[in-house]
N, C-alpha and C positions, 0 to 999 in steps of 0.2 A: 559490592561491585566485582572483586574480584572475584567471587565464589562463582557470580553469575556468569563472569568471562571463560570461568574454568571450567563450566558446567555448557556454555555454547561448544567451547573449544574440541571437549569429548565429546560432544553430540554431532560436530564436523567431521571429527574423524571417523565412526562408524555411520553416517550419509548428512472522547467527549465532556421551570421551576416553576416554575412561570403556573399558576393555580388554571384549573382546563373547564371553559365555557364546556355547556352542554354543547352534544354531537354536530356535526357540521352537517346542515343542511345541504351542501351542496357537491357533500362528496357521497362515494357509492355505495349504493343498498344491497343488501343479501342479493348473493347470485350477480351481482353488475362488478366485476373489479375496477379497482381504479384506473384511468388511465395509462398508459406504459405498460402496464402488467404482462405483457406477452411480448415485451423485452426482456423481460426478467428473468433472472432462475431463482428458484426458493432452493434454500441452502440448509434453512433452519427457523423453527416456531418451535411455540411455547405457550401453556396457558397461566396463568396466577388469579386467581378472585374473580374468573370468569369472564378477565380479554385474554386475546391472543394477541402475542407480537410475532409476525414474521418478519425472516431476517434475506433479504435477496442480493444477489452478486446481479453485476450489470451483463444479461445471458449469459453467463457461465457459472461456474465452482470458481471459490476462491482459493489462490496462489500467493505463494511466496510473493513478495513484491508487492507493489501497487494495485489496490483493489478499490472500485468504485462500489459502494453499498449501500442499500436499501431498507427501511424501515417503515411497515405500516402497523397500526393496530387498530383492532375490531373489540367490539364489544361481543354478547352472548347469543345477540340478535344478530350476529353477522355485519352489521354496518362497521364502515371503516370511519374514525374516528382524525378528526386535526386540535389542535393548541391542547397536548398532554405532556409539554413540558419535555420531551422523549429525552436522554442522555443514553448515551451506552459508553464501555469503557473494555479493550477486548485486554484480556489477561491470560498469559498460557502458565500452567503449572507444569512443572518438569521435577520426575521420582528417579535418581540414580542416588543407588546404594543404600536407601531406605532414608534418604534424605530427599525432602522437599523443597521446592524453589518455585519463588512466582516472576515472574518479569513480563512487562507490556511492549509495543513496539509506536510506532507513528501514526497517529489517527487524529481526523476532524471529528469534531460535533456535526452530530446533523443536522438540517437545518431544513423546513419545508419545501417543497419543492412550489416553483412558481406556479401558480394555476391552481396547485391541487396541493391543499392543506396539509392533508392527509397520507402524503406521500414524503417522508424521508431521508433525506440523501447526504453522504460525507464517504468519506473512504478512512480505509487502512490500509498499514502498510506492514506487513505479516514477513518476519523476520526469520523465520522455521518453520516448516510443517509440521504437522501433526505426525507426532510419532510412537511408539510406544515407548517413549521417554518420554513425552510428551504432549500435552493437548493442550488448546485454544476453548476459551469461553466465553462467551461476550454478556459481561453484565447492564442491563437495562433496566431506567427507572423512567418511571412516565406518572404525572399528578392527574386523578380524576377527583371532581367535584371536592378538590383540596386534600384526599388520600393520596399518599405515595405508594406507589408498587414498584416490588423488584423484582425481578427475574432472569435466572442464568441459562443463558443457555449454551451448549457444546457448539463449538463451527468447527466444521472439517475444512482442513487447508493442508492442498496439496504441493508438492515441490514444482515450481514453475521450469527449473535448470533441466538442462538435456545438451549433448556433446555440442550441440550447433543454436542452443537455443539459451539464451541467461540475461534476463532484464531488470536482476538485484543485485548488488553485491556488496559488502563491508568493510572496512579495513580500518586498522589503528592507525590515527596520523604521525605524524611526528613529532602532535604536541602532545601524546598521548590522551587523547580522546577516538574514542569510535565513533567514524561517520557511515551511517547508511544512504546508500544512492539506490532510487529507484525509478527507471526510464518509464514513462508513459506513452510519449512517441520518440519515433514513430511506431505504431500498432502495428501498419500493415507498411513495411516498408517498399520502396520502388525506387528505381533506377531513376538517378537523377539527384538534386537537392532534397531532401526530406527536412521537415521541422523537425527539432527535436526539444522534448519537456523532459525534462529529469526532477523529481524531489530530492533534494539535501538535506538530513536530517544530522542529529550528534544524540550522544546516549549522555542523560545529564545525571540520570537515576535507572533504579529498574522498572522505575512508571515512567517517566519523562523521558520522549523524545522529541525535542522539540524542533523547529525549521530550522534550518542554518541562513544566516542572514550578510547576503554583500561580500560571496564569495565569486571564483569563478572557476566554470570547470571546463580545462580545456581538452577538447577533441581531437582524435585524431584516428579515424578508421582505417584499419588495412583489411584488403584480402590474403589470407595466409596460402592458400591454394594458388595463388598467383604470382609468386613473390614477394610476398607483402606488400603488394603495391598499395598506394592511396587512391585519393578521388580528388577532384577540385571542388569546391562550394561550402568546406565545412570555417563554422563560424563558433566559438568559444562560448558557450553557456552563460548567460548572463542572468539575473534573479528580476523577476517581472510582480507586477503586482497585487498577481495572485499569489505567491512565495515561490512558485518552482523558478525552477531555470529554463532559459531559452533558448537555441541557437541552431546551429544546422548543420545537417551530416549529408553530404555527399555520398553517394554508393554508384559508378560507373558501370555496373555492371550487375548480373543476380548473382546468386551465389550466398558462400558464406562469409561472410564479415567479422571481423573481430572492431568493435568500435572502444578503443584504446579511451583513458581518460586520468586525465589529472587534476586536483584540488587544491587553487592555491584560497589563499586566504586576505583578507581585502590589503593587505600592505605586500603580496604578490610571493609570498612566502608558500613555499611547496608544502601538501601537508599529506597529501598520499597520490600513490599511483609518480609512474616515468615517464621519461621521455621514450619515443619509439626511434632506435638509433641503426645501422647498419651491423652495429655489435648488440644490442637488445630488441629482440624481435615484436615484443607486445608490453606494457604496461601492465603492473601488477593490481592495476584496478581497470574495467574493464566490462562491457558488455558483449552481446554475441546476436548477429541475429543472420536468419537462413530464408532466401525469399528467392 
């Protein structure tokens, strides 16, 4: 743990059995993609024993932060295939100093998609880009006709942050545990009351990051260009039954926002990030968005 803290720390400073019926009749044939497909971006495939797994971000490349992903797999004929058991597990290795290190970040099992067998879906939550310290691999196993196959494959993951733009961020609490927060919404934020999802995670190992559970996180957006003024309509993040948090952010105006944030913990105990005072401008935990 701490080799891995110390190996983030210098990387800050310079920048998921089940045996598989034969092929699903009702999903798509050579040349027909499956449904959604041209929502999709392909990010990353891979052959082993003659399928192929493609790996999709939801229209985009994947980012630092919260990423919605895709998984289908084909056989040799090109059919897209459902009930193969699919798991994947993404793992980045990082080389400083002729030492190696592995650590994983927040991620669902995927899980079929309604409708269409054959289709995928769970996220990550990708804690570093890719860098030349560094890279992402996502390993996948999927059971045919009772064989297990594995296979690795590289995913490029780019830095989501930019001066006005940061929808991830980390921080050691105060009970010494690291918590990662990552906003979902609002995506596209607007003037007015926005919802807002954030995932709370904790670092339990260098594979486990599991939900945080019955916490709350409280909000408090300024615009820094304006005085640091606020907005009226923001509501404290509460954990819903999907596991993220829920609550609402106010933004009166477009512009750049600094959406401030604090972690207390279920007996209302501060565990990271401040208060936003007349003497403290912004919270040391923190999003950022530019609309």
């Amino acid at each position: 743990m701490k080799h891995l803290n110390h190996l983030l720390l210098i990387a800050a400073a310079i920048a998921g059995l089940a045996s598989c019926k034969k092929e699903d009749d009702a999903v798509a044939s050579p040349g027909n993609p499956a449904p959604g497909a041209a929502e999709m971006q392909l990010v990353a495939s891979g052959t082993v024993d003659g399928y192929t797994v493609e790996i999709y971000g939801k229209g985009t490349n994947l980012y630092t932060g919260y990423n919605t992903v895709y998984a289908r797999l084909k056989n040799a004929a090109g059919s897209y295939l459902g009930d193969a058991g699919l798991t994947w597990e993404p793992v980045m290795t990082m080389t400083m100093g002729g030492m190696e290190h592995t650590h994983g970040c927040p991620w669902s099992a995927p899980v079929a998609v309604a409708g269409n067998a054959s289709l995928y879906e769970g996220y990550m939550v990708f804690i570093m880009a890719s860098s030349s310290m560094g890279h992402w691999d996502l390993k996948v196993n999927f059971t045919i006709g009772g064989t297990t196959h594995e296979l690795h494959l590289p995913l490029p993951v780019l830095d989501s942050e930019s001066e006005f733009h940061k929808v991830y961020t980390s921080s050691m609490g105060s009970d010494g545990t690291t918590y990662f927060l990552a906003m979902l919404e609002p995506a596209a934020p607007k003037t007015g009351v926005n919802d807002m999802v954030v995932g709370l995670f904790r670092r339990e190992s260098d594979s486990a990051f599991p939900v945080v559970d019955g916490y709350t996180i409280r909000v408090d957006p300024r615009m820094p260009g304006m005085g640091n003024h606020g907005a009226p309509g923001n509501e404290d993040l509460v954990q819903g039954t999907d596991g993220f948090y829920h609550g609402k952010a106010g933004f009166s105006m477009t512009g750049y926002w600094k959406v401030n944030l604090m972690v207390e913990n279920s007996a209302g105990q501060l565990l990271c990030g401040n208060a936003v005072t007349t003497e403290v401008a912004e919270s040391s935990v923190s999003f950022k968005v530019n609309f």
